[in-house]
N, C-alpha and C positions, 0 to 999 in steps of 0.2 A: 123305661121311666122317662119322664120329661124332663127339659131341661130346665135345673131352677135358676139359671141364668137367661132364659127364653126372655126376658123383659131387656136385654142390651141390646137386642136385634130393631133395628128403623130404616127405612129405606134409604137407600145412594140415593136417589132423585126423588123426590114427590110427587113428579110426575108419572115414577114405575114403583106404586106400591108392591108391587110383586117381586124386587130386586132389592134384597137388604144385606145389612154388615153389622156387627158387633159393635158395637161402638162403645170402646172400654172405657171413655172419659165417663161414661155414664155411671162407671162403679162406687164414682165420690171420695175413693180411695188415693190418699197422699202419697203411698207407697208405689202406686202404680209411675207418677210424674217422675222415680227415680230410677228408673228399672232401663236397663241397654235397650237399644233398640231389639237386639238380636234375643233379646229374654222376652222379650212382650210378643214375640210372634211364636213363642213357645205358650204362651199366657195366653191368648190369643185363639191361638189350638185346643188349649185343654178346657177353655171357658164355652166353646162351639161345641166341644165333644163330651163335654158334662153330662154323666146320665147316671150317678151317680154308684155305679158298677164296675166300669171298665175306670172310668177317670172321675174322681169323689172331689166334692167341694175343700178337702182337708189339703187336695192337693193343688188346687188354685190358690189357697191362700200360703201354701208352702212356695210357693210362683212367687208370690205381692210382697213374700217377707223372703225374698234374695238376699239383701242384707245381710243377712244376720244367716240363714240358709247354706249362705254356698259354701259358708266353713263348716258345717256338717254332716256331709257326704248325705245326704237328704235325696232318696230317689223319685224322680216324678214321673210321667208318663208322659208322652210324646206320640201324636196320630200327626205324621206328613200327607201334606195334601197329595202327593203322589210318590213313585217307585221309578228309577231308572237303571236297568241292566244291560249287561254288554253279554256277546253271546259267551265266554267263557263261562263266565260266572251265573248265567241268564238262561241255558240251557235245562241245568237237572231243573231248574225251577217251573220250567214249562212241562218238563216230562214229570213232576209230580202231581200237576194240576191234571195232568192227563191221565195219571195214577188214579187219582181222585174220583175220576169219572167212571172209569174204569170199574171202583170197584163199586160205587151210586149207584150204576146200571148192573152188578151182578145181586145186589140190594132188592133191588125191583124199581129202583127212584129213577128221574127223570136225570139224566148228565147233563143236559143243556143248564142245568143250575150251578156248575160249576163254574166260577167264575171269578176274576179278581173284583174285589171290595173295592180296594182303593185302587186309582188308575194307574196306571205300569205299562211302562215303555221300553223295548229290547233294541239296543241297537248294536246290529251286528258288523264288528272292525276290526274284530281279534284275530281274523284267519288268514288274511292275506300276508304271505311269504315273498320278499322280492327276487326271483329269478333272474330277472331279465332288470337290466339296466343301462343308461345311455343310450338308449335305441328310442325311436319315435313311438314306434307299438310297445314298449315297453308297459305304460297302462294295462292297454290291451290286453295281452299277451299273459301277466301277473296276474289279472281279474280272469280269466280265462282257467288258468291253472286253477285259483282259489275255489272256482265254482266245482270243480273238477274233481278236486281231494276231498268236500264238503259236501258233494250231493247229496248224501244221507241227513245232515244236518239240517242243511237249508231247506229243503224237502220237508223235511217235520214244523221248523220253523213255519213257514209257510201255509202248511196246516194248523199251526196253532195262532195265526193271524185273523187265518178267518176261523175257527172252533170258538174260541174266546174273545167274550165281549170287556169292556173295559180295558185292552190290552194291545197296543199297537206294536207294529215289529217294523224295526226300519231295516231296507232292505242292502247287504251289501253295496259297497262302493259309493253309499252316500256320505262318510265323512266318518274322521274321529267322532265317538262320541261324545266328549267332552265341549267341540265345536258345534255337535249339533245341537246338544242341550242348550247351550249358548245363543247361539243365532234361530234355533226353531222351536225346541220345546218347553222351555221354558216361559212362563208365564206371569211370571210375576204376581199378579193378581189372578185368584181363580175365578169360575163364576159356572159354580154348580148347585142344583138345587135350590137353586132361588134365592143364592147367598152370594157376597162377593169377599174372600177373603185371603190373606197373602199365599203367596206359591210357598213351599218349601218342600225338600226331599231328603231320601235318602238312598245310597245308589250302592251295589256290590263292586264298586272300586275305590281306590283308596286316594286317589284325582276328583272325585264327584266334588271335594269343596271348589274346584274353577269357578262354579254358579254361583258361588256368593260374592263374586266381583260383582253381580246383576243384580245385587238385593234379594234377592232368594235364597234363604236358608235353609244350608243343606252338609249331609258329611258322606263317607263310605261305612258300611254294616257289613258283616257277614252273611252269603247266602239266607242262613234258617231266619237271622231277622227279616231280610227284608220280602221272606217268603208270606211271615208272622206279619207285616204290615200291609202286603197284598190280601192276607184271610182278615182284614177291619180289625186286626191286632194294635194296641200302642206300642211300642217302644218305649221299657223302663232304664232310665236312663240318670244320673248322678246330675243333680240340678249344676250348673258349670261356675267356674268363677268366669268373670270379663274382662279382661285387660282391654283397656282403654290405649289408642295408638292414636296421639297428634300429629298431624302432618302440617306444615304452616308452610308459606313463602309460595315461591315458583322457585324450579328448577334451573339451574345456570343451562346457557346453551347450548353449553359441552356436554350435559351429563347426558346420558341416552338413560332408552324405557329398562335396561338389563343394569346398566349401575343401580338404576332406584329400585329393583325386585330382587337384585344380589344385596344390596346393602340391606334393606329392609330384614333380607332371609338371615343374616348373618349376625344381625343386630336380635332377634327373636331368638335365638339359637342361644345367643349369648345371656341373654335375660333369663332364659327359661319359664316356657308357656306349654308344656307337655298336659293335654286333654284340658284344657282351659279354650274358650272363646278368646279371639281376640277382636278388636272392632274400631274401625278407624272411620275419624272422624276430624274437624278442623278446616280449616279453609280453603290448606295444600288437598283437600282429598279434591275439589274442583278439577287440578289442574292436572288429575288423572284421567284418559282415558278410559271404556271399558277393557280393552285389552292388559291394558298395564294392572289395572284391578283384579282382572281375570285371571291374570297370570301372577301374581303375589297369593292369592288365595288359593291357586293351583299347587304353590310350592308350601302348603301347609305339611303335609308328611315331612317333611323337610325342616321342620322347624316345631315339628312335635303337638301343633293347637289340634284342637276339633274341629275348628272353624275358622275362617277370618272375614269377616262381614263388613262389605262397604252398604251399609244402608242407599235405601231408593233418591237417587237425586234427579234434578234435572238432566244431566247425565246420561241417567238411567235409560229417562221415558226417552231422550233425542236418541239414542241409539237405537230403540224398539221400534220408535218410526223409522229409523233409516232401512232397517234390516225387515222389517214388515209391513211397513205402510201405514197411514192415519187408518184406525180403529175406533170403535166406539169404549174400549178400555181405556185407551191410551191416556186419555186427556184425563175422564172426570173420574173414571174409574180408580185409576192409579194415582191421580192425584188426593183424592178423598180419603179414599185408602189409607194408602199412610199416612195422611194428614193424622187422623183420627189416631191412629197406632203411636205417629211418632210424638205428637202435642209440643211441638217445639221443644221439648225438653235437650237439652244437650248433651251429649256423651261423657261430658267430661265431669257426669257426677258417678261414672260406673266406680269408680276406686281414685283416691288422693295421690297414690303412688304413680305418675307416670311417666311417660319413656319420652327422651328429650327430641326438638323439634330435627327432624329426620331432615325435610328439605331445606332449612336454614342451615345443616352440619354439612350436607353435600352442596350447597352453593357458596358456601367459604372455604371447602376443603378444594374443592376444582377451582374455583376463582384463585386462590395464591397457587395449584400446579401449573395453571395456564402462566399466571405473573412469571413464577419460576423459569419454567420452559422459555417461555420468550426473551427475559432476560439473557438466559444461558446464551441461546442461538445469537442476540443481538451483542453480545459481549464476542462471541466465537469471531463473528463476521467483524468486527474494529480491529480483532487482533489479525 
């Protein structure tokens, strides 16, 4: 069926009719200027994938009316623009797709049709053992073994790199996957089919939220879903609530990037945000890195949320150029992007209730330890 939202779609540039985006300001909808950022890329998703079947106009408007929604365990549907697995979890899922074909071809059908829907990334980190350590060939020597215990594995892997399209496999010894998501596959902004529209995932480890330090929303699923999202399945899923997280000031010079990602983690914990969004926002989120962002969102398991989403900033895109290079994304792409998505609206109308200013409590708690300390030492030494 069509989509009866086909009329939000207009092109990024004018000058490439053939390159467009959703442009949800178009909906005329007041409801939308209130909505998290992190809700509108979920809105976003299900307004693109509208076909009145898989994801129903009942449930876009269950999206627009979060308000009042997210306190009625209301389920909606979620299609991620892509899939990311590590080979533990990443494996039977290639060997079912190869199942698949398998049995296509004892059907009489053609296997070359098997294939992932949505795009999916394997990347395999899971099997290296450290043997060998403090020696120079140590590398060496550990990747060596790895290849060694796994050749059956990597061998199939390997075949299932090039058998299936839509489906890349990153090859041992290129990095955690969580880092590679980070620095190479992720995208931030998509641009398939003629659409340009935000990245997001979902990944069989229970670390996949790291990427929402980058603006890309994303959590960990179980295998069988994110098998279901690779076969153009959505993912039904409990519309979330949003905790709103103000960060204000800069950081005293004492504090380092592990006080603000220990305190942060401690102060969540204590609040209680168990399967809830959280999302931060304010003026201290500036004066964050991506790593420091990366790694707060990484310690979500830890703190019990689905999520924790630093929306796309300036930030964001100067990182993507450092780690990639100027692109034709980078600039109007991503910039437009989220313009359109986020409409200036502010975070801090996701809920009234929020959690007090984090970097204004650690730059007066360490500014009187420092006073303290020095005093002490300066008193010791008179005496």
């Amino acid at each position: 069926m069509s989509n009866p939202f086909a009329h939000l779609a207009e092109p990024l540039d004018p000058a490439q009719p053939g390159k467009k985006f959703f442009n949800l300001n178009k909906l005329g909808d007041s409801r939308y200027g209130r909505l998290p950022f992190s809700i509108r890329v979920l809105l976003e998703a299900a307004i693109r994938n509208c076909d009145q079947f898989l994801v129903k106009k009942d449930d876009i408007e269950n999206i627009l009316n979060w308000n009042v929604m997210q306190h009625e365990n209301i389920e909606v549907p979620f299609k991620p623009a892509r899939v990311i697995l590590q080979d533990f979890t990443g494996v039977p899922a290639v060997v079912d797709f190869a199942a698949m074909r398998d049995a296509v071809k004892k059907l009489g059908g053609d296997p070359e049709k098997i294939n992932p829907i949505c795009p999916a990334d394997l990347v395999i980190d899971h099997s290296i053992q450290v043997d060998f350590n403090r020696r120079v060939d140590s590398l060496q020597k550990n990747q060596d073994l790895e290849f060694e215990r796994n050749r059956e594995r990597f061998e199939f892997l390997k075949w299932g790199s090039q058998a299936f399209r839509n489906m890349r496999i990153i090859p041992p010894g290129s990095g955690i996957i969580h880092q590679v998501n980070l620095e190479y596959l992720a995208r931030v902004v998509f641009d398939q089919d003629g659409y340009y529209y935000p990245d997001s995932l979902v990944g069989t480890d229970s670390h996949t939220t790291m990427i929402d330090g980058l603006g890309v929303l994303g959590w960990g699923v179980g295998g069988i879903e994110a098998e279901a999202v690779m076969l153009g399945q959505p993912i039904s899923m409990v519309l979330p609530q949003v905790i709103g997280y103000r960060l204000m000031g800069n950081p005293h010079p004492l504090v380092t990037s592990t006080d603000i990602v220990l305190t942060i983690t401690k102060h969540l914990r204590q609040v209680g945000v168990v399967g809830k969004f959280v999302e931060f926002f304010g003026p201290g989120v500036a004066q964050l890195s991506i790593a420091d962002r990366a790694t707060i969102a990484n310690m979500c398991p830890e703190y019990g949320a689905t999520a924790a989403f630093f929306p796309v900033d300036e930030v964001s895109i100067k990182y993507l150029v450092q780690k990639r290079g100027p692109c034709r994304h980078t600039g109007a792409a991503l910039r437009t992007e989220h313009r359109a998505l986020a409409s200036r609206c502010p975070s801090s109308r996701h809920r009234q209730q929020f959690l007090h200013s984090l970097f204004s409590f650690i730059f007066v708690s360490f500014s009187r330890i420092w006073r303290l300390a020095w005093w002490n030492v300066s008193s010791a030494r008179k005496s």
